[in-house]
C-alpha positions in Angstrom: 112.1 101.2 161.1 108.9 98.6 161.2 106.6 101.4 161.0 108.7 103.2 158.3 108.4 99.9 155.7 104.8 99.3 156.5 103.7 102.7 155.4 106.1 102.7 152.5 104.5 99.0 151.1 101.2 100.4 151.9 101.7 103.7 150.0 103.1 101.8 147.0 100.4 99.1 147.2 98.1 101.8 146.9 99.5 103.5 144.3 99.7 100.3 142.0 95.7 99.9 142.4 95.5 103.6 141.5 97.6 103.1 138.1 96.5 100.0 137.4 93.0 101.5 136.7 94.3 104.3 135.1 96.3 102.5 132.7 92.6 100.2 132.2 90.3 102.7 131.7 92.5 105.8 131.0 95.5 105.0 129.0 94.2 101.4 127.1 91.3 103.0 125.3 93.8 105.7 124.0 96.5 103.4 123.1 94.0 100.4 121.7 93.4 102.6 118.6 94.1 102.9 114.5 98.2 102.4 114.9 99.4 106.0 113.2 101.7 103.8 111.3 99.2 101.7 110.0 100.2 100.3 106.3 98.9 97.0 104.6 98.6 95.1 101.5 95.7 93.1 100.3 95.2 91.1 97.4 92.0 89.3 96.6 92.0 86.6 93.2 88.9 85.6 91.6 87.2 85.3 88.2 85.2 88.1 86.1 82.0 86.3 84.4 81.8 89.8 81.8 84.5 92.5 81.6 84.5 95.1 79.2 87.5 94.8 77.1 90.4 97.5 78.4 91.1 98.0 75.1 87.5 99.1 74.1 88.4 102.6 76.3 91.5 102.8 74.6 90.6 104.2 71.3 91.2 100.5 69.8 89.6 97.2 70.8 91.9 94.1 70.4 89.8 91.2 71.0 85.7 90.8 71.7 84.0 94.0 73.1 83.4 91.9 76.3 85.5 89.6 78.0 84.3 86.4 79.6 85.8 84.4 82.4 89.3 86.1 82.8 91.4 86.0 85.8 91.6 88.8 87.9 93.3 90.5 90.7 92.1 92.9 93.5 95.1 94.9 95.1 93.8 96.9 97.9 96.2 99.0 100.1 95.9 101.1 103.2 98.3 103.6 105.1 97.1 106.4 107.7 98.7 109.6 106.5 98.4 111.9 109.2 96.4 111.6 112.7 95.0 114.4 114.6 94.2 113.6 118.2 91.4 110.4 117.7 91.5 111.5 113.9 93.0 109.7 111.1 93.2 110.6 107.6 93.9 106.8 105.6 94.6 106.5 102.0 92.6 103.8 100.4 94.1 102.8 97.0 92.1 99.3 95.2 93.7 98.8 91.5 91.9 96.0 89.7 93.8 94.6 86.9 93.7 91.6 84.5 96.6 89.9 83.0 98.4 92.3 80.6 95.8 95.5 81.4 95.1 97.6 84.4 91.6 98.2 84.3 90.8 100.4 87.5 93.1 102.4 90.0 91.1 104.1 92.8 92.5 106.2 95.4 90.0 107.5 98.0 90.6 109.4 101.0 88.9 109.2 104.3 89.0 110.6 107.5 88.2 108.3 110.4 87.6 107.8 114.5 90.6 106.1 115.8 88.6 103.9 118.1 84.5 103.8 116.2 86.3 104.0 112.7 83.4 106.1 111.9 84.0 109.2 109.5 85.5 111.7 111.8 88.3 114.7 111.3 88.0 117.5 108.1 91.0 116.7 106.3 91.4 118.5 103.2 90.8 115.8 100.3 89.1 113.5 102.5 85.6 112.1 100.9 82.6 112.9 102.6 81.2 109.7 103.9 79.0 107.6 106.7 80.3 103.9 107.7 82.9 101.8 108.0 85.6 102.3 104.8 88.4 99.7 105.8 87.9 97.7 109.0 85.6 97.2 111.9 86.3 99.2 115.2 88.8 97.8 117.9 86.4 95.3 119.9 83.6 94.8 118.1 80.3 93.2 118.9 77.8 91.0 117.8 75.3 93.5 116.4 75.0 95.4 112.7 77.4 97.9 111.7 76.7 100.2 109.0 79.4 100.9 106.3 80.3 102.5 103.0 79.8 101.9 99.5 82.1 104.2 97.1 80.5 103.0 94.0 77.0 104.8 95.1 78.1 107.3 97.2 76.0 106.0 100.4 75.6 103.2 103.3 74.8 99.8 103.8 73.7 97.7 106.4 76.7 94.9 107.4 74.5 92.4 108.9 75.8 89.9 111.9 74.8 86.5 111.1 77.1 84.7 113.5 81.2 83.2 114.4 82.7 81.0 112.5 86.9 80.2 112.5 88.6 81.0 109.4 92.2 81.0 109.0 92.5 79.0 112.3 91.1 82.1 114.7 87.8 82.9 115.9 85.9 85.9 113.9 82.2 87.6 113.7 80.9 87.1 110.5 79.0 90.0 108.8 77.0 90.2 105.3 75.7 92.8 103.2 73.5 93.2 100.1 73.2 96.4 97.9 70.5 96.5 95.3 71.0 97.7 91.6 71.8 101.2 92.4 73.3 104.0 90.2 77.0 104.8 89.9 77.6 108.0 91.2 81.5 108.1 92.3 82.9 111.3 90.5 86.0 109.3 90.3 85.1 105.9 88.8 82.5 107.9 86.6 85.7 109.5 84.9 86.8 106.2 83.7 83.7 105.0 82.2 82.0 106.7 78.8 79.3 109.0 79.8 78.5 108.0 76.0 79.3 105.9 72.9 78.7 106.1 69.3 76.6 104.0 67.7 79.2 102.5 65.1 81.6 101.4 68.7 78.3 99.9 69.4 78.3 97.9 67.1 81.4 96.3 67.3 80.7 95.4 71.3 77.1 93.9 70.1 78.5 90.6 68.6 79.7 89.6 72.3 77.1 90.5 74.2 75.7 86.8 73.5 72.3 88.5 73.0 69.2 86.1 71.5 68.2 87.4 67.6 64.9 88.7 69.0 67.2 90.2 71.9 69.1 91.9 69.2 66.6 93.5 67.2 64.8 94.8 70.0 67.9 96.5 71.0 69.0 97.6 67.7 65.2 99.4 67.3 66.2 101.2 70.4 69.2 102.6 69.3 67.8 103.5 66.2 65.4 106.2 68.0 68.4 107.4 70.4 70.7 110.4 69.5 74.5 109.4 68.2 76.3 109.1 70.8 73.8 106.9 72.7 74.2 108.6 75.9 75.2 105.4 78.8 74.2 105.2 83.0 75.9 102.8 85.0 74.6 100.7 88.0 76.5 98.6 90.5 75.3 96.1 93.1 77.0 93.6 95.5 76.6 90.6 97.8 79.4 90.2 100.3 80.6 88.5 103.1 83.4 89.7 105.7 85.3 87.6 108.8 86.2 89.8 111.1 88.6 89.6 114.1 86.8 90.7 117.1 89.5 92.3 119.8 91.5 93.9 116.9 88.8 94.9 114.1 90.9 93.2 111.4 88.8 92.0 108.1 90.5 88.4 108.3 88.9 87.2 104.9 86.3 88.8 102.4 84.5 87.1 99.9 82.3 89.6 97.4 80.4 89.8 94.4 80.3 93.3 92.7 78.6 93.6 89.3 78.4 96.9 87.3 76.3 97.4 84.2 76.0 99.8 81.7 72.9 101.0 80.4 71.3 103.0 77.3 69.4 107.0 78.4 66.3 106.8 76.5 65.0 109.9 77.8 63.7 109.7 81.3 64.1 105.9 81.2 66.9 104.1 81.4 67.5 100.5 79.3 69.8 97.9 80.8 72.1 96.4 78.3 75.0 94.3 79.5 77.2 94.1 83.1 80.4 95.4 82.4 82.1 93.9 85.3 80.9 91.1 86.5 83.4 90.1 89.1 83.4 87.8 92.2 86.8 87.2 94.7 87.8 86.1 97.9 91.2 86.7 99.6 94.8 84.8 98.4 96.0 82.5 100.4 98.9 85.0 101.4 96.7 87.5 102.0 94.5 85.2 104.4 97.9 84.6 106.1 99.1 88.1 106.7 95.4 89.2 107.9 95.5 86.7 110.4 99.1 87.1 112.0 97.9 91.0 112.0 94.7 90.0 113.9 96.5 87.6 116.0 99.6 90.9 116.7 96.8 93.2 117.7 94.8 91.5 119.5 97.9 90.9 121.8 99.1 94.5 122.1 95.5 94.8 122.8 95.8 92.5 125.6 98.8 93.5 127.2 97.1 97.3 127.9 94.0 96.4 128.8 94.2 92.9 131.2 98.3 92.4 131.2 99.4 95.6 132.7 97.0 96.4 134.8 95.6 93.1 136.3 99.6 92.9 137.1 99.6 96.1 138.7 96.4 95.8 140.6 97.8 92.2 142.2 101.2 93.6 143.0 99.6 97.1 144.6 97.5 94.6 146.5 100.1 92.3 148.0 102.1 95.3 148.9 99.3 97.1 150.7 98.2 94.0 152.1 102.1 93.3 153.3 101.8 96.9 154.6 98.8 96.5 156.7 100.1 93.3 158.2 103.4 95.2 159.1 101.4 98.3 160.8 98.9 96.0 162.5 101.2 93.1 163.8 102.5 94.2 167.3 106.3 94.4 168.4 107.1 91.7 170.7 108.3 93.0 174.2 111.4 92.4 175.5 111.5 90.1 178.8 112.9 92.3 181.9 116.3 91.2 183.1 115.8 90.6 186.8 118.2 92.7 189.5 120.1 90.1 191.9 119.4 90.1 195.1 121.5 91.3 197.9 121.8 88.7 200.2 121.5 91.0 203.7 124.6 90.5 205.8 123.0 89.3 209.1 123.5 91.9 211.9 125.7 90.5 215.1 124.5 92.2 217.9 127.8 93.2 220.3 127.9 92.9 223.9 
């Protein structure tokens, strides 16, 4: 019976070590992924210093050509849609609106690596792409990431400058810079005018705030260009991103995107005015839900990767260890019972 429980606790001891390393380094990295029920809510507040007037594209401007200083809100939502082994196709929606008017709606779709969050999987309507598109990867490090800019249609370098706490947890904090590059987002282009006419010119040119030498210059340049004045649009941005570090979560974003429109004189190009000029950081709700997120993952995180199997490694080791003791430790041996003695009957001699 000894022998039978010491290589019982020994087998199971040794089993535990097995799984606790398979669960570690086998089962964590394919459970610490992009959640296939992944679905979240973002909105970011700020101010935009120039807006083009909503109205403007509507056939009707109600109000100046350009807006200045008007509250606005950034809704951005994300849900995976389908996954595919370490593939997941997310829909990306960002609707920027002002009070009263809508005056973007953008849904992309990309297909991403479950773990690198790299561009990964062909799903059909997914946007060709290189980068990051929504968060960082599951445990990421203190180094550059690269990531994705819709406007342009390419990448950008998401610099690591350091940690810093925000929101009351620890984060890596990353920044980025993209020059004055072209617009070239088949979607966004199909909400601005590829051209105007020189009378709806006019009527924006009064809020433009332009000097009187300003003016005429431009007014001589629209003079020489066909009617409509045929427009190109450029976008840049200057952002900064918090990100939790065991979960990938963007915690808190602050960023400043400006787009501007500008006048095709032939093979040059003549900047005229931003048309968004906009600059926001996260609400405080949404700073609140990004955190508890960050804080939730990071602890599903830990329970598969140090919980479980640090738990199962110290229990397979007791066991084995209680196993070798059992086998090793010797049986005591029983003391012999000693046989009486017969006293001898003593021998009388006869006669």
């Amino acid at each position: 019976m000894r022998k039978r429980s010491a290589v019982a606790a020994l087998t199971i001891g040794l089993v535990l070590i097995v799984v606790s390393g398979l669960v570690r380094w086998v089962a964590a990295p394919r459970m610490a992924v992009l959640p296939a029920d992944l679905q979240t809510v973002r909105v970011y507040t700020g101010t935009a210093a120039t807006l083009v007037n909503p109205t403007s594209l509507m056939g009707t401007t109600i109000g100046p050509g350009l807006l200045r200083d008007v509250a606005v809100t950034v809704r951005h939502s994300t849900k995976v849609v389908q996954t595919s082994g370490h593939a997941a196709l997310v829909a990306d929606e960002r609707a920027v609106s002002i009070p009263g008017y809508t005056v973007a709606d953008l849904n992309y779709r990309f297909g991403i690596n479950r773990s690198s969050f790299q561009a990964a999987g062909a799903f059909p309507g997914a946007v060709a792409h290189r980068g990051l598109t929504i968060n960082w990867p599951i445990g990421a490090g203190r180094h550059d990431y690269t990531g994705w800019v819709t406007d342009t249609q390419s990448s950008t370098r998401l610099r690591y400058v350091g940690e810093q706490s925000r929101g009351g947890i620890p984060t890596y904090v990353f920044r980025t810079l993209v020059a004055e590059s072209p617009i070239t987002d088949p979607q966004l282009l199909r909400l601005l005018p590829r051209s105007m006419s020189k009378s709806a010119l006019m009527t924006l040119t009064p809020s433009l705030g332009l000097s009187r030498d300003a003016l005429l210059t431009m007014s001589k340049v629209v003079d020489r260009l066909p009617d409509p004045v045929p427009l190109v649009y450029t976008y840049q941005l200057a952002a900064t991103y918090w990100v939790a570090p065991a979960s990938g979560v963007v915690v808190d974003t602050v960023q400043h995107e400006v787009r501007s429109v500008s006048f095709v004189d032939g093979a040059a190009t003549v900047p005229v005015t931003p048309v968004m000029d906009m600059t926001y950081h996260s609400s405080a709700a949404t700073l609140a839900a990004a955190v508890n997120d960050a804080k939730d993952n990071a602890a599903a995180i830990r329970l598969v990767e140090t919980t479980v199997p640090v738990g199962l490694l110290i229990g397979g080791i007791v066991l084995a260890m209680a196993g070798l003791a059992l086998a090793l430790t010797k049986r005591p041996r029983r003391p012999s019972t000693p046989v009486p003695s017969v006293p001898q009957r003593e021998l009388v001699r006869i006669g």
